[in-house]
N, C-alpha and C positions, 0 to 999 in steps of 0.2 A: 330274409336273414339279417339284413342290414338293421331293421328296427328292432331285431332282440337283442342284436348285441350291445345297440345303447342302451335297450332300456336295462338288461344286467345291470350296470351302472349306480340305477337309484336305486338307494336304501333311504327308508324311512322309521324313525324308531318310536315309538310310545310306551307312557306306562301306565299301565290299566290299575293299581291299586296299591298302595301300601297302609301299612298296618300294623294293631296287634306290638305293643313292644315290652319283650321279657328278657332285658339284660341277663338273667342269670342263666339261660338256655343257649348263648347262639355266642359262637367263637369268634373274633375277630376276620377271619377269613370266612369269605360267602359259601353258603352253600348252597346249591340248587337243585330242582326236582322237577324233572320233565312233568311240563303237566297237558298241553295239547296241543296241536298245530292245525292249523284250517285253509282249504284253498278256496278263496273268494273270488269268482268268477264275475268281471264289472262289464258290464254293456253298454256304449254300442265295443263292436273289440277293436276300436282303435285304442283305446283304454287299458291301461295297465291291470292287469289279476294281482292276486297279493298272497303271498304265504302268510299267513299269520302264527308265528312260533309264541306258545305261553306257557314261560319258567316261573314255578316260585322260586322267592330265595329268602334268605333270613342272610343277615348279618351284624356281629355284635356290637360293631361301631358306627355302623351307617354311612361309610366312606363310600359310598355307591355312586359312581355317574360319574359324567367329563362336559365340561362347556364346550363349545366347539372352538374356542379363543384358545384353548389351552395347548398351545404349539408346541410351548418348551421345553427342557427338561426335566421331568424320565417321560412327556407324552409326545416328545417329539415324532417325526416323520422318522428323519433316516439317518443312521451311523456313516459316519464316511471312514474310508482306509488309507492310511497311510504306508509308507515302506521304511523301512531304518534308514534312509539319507535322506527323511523327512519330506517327501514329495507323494501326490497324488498318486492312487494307484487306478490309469487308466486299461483301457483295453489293448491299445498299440504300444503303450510306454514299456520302458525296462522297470525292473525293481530291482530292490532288495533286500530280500527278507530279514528280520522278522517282518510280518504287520501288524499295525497299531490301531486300533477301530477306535473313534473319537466322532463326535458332537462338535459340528464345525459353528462358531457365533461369531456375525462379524460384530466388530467395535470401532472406533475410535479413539486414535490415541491422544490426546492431551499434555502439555509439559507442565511443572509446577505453577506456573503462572494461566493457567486454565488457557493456553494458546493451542492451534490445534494443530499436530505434526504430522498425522497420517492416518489413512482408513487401513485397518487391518482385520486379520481372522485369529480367532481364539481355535484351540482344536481341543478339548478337552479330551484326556486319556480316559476312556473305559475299561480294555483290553486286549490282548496281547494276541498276534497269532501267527503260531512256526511254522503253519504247512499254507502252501501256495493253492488262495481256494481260490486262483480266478479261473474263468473260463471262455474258450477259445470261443464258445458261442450267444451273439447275444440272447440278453434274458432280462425280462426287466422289471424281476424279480431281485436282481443282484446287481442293477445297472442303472444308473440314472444319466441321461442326459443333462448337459446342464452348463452353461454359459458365463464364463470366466475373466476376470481381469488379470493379467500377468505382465511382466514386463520382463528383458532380456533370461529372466531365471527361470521361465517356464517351466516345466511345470512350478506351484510354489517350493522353497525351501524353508524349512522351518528352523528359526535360529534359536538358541538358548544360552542365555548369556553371551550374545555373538561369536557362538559356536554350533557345529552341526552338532546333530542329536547321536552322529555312530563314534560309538565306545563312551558314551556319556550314560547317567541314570537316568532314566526316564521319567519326566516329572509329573504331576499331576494335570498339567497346564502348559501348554508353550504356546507361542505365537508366532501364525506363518505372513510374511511379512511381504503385502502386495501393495502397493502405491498407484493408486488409482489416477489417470493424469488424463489432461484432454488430450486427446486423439491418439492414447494409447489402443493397441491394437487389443480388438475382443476376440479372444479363441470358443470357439465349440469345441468339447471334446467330450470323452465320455467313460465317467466315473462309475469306481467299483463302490458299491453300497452296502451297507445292510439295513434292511427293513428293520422298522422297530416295532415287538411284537405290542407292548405299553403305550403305541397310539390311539390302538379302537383296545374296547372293554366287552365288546360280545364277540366272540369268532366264532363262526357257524361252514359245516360241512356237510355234504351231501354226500349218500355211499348207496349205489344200485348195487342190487341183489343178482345175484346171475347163478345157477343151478349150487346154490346153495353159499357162495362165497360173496362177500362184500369190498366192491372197488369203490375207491374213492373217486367221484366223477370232477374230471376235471374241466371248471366251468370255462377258461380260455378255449380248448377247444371245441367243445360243445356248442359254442356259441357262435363258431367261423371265427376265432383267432387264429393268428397263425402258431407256428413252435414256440417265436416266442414268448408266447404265454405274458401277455402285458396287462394285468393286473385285475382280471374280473374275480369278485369273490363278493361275498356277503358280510363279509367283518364290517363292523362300524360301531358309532360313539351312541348309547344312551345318556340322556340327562343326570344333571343329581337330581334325584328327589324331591327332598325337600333339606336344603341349608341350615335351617335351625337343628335338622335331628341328625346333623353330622356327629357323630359322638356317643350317639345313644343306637341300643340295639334296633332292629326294625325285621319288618319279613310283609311280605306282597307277593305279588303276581306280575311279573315283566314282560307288556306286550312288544315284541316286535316283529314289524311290518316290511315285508321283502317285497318290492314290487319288479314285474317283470311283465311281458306278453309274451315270455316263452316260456314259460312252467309248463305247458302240454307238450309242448317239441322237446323239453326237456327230459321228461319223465313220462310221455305216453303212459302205455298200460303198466309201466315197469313198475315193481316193487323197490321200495328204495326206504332208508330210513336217513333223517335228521342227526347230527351232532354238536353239542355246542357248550362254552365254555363263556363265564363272564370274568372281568379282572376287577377289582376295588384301587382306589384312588394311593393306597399303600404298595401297589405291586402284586397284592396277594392274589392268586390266584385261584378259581372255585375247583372241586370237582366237574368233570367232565359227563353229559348227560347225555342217552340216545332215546327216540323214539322207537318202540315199538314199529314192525314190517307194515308200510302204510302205498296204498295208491293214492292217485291225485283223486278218482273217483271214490273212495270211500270218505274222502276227508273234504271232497267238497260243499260247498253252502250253496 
């Protein structure tokens, strides 16, 4: 069990074909059309099997694909929260509601004479949120670990205009203000998150058939995770295309490559279908596509 659940892990993407371009047919937003999936069986079986999932898509502008460099904002990783007296929102910590979900960057601060005065964090405002979504249990889906510099004001506080941010308007921008010093003390602690859906551009789902109804299989525990559920899925980044046809319509065939050594312990004899969606470089996002009721054995090569 130990080697499936790493190899869940890799994903591999390719693009099998682009093509064909008729700017006056295809809308700036992608759209795509299941078109087949394949279980490739590699030998000896220390060797990874492969799903092979192929979408056409068309799209009007060509905004197609993500570098794997592309870290920062809107492709970032993860939103962070904050609470209305401007501090982290841990698992053991107190709040205050509202919270605030922001894009934490750190910087450097600088004085008019390019001299340098302190490392700090940028937290940019996203959005806003009145109900209390933490939760008592970890998940790490909603939860990042994650290793801190603070000093006496632990967690940080955020100043604005060297002011706290409660009963003030909340800016588009504040800066929470940590001074990083030798042999300031390093806290472990563990931050409430939000996944950012705009990091991967293909999200892909699996749903077994059971006496006529469709569940969503959930790949943490399927695979010997525990509850909670630490991060096994098949989302990830395809390429651009090709750079020069950013701008011009385009339409092809998107191969991607899911490797695993557990597709059979996954899906034995089970009926199951595929679902899956790609995002463009603008946010847009595609129609949503399923395959047709498939086994492993009807679909393998």
């Amino acid at each position: 069990m130990k080697s499936i659940k790493l190899a869940a892990y890799l994903i591999i993407t390719s693009i099998l074909l682009y093509s064909c371009f008729r700017p006056e047919d295809f809308p700036d937003e992608p759209r795509i059309t299941y078109n087949d999936l394949r279980f490739i069986v590699t030998e000896p079986n220390n060797v990874q099997d492969s799903l092979s999932l192929f979408l056409d898509f068309q799209d009007g502008d060509g905004d197609i694909g993500l570098t794997s460099e592309e870290s920062f904002a809107p492709y970032h990783d993860l939103n962070f929260i904050i609470d209305s007296a401007g501090r982290f929102v841990t698992i053991r910590g107190e709040f205050k509601l509202p919270f605030f979900v922001g894009i934490v960057i750190p910087v450097r601060v600088f004085d008019q004479n390019g001299a340098f005065l302190r490392d700090s964090i940028l937290f940019e405002f996203t959005e806003r949120l009145d109900e209390d979504i933490r939760t008592l249990d970890f998940n790490c889906q909603l939860y990042k670990v994650n290793t801190v510099y603070a000093n006496e004001n632990y967690p940080f506080t955020i100043e604005v205009n060297g002011e706290d941010i409660n009963g003030s308007p909340l800016p588009d921008r504040f800066n929470l203000f940590a001074p990083i010093k030798d042999g300031e003390e390093v806290f472990l602690d563990t931050f409430l998150i939000q996944e950012n859906t705009f990091n991967k551009n293909i999200h892909v789902d699996f749903l077994r058939k059971s006496r006529g109804e469709y569940t969503l299989i959930d790949l943490n525990s399927e695979f010997g995770q525990d509850a909670n559920g630490c991060g096994i899925d098949f989302d990830s980044r395809f390429p651009i295309f090709l750079p020069e046809k950013i701008g011009k319509a385009v339409e092809g065939t998107l191969r991607y490559d899911m490797l695993s050594n557990g597709f059979g312990i996954l899906f034995g004899n089970d009926t199951f279908k595929i679902r899956a969606n790609i995002i463009d470089r603008n946010l847009n996002v595609s129609n949503t596509v399923e395959s047709p009721d498939l086994t492993l054995s009807q679909i393998r090569q």
